[in-house]
Every structure is written in structure tokens, then in C-alpha cells.
N, C-alpha and C positions, 0 to 999 in steps of 0.2 A: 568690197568692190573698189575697183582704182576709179579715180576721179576719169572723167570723159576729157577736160580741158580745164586751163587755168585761166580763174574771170581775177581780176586786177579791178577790184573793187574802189575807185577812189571818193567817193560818198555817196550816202544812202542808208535809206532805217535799217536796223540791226536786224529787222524781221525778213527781209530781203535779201540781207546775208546767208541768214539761217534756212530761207528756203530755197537759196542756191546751193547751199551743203546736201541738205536734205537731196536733189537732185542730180548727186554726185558730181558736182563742179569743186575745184579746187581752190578756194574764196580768200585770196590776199588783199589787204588795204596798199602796198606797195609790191612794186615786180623786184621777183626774187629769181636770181639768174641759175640756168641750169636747170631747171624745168621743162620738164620737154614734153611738152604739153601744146596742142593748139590755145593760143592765148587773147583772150578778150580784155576791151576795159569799158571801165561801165562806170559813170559819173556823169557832173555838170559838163560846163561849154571845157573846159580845160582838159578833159578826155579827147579831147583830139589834139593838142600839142604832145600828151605823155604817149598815146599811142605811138608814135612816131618813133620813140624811142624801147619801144617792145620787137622783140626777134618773135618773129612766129608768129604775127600778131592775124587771127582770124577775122575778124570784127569788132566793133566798136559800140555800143550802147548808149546815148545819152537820154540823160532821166531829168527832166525838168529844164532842159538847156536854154541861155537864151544867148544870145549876141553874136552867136556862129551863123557868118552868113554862107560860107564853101566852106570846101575843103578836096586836095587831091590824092587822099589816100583814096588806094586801090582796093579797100576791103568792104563788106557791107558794113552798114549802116541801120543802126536801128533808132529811129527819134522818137521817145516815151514822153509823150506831155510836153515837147521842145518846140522851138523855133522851124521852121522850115529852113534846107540847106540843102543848096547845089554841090551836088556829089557826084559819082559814079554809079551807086546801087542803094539805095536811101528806099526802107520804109520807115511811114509814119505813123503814130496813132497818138490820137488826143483824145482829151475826156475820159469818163468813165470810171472804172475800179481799179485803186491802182494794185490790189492782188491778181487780176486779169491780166492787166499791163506785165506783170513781173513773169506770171507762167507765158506768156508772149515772148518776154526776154529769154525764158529758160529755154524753150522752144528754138527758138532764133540762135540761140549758143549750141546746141545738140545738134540742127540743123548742117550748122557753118564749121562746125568741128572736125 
């Protein structure tokens, strides 16, 4: 099966990785060009400066974010366990399982793809 879209993983547990593969996502640690793929990035607060410099960029994912207080990209937004952040399209979810959190992620990328 071809990947649905390419997540630009820039950290996070290896298991998270592996369940975004499992989910048919295309799972790089850095943006590899020529991919033509709807493309996500999914890390800490620094996920939103490297977005910026992704083509095709669908959404954005932060997983444990803290010190982003805005931001004016035009894509959604997902805040996992984060800070809260004036944006355009921002959901949030705190507490809980972070295996729930992640098929929430995967959801969110299938979604916005």
C-alpha cells in the first residue's frame, strides 16, 4: 500500500514512529525533497519554525510543546500534551493515554491529507 502522506517526524518515542508506519504514513526524522506527498511535522515547540520551511506542508503536530505562544501559519494544528497557542485552526488535548493521543495524531494526518 503507498503511504497516505509524509509525517516529518522531528522527535518522539520510537513506538510512535512505528505506529505511524503501521498506519501507512511515510515517517522521516528530516524533510526529504521530492516527495509528493501531503506533508506533516510532528515534534516539540521547534515544529513550527521547520514547518515553514516544508512545500506541501498539511499540518503541523506538537507533542509535548512548551514556550509557543502563536503562530501564523495557515495549517491546522494539533497541540498533544502542549502549551496552548493562538493560531488559525488549533486543537487541543491534554492528559490522558499517550497511545490515544497518537491514534488522535494519526487521525488528524488521514483527516488533513
Amino acid at each position: 500500500m503507498r503511504p497516505e502522506a509524509l509525517v516529518i517526524m522531528l522527535d518522539g518515542p520510537a513506538w510512535l514512529e512505528e505506529m505511524l508506519r503501521n498506519e501507512h504514513f511515510k515517517v522521516v526524522r528530516r524533510y526529504e525533497r521530492g516527495v509528493a506527498l501531503p506533508a506533516f511535522v510532528l515534534g516539540g515547540a521547534n515544529a513550527i519554525l521547520e514547518a515553514r520551511k516544508v512545500p506541501n506542508l498539511h499540518g503541523v503536530i506538537l507533542w509535548n510543546a512548551t514556550g509557543v505562544k502563536s503562530t501564523d501559519l495557515a495549517v491546522p494544528l494539533l497541540l498533544i500534551n502542549s502549551d496552548p497557542i493562538d493560531a488559525h485552526d488549533v486543537t487541543r488535548v491534554s492528559g490522558g493515554d499517550e497511545r490515544l493521543a497518537a491514534k488522535l495524531a494519526a487521525r488528524f494526518i488521514s483527516v488533513h491529507a
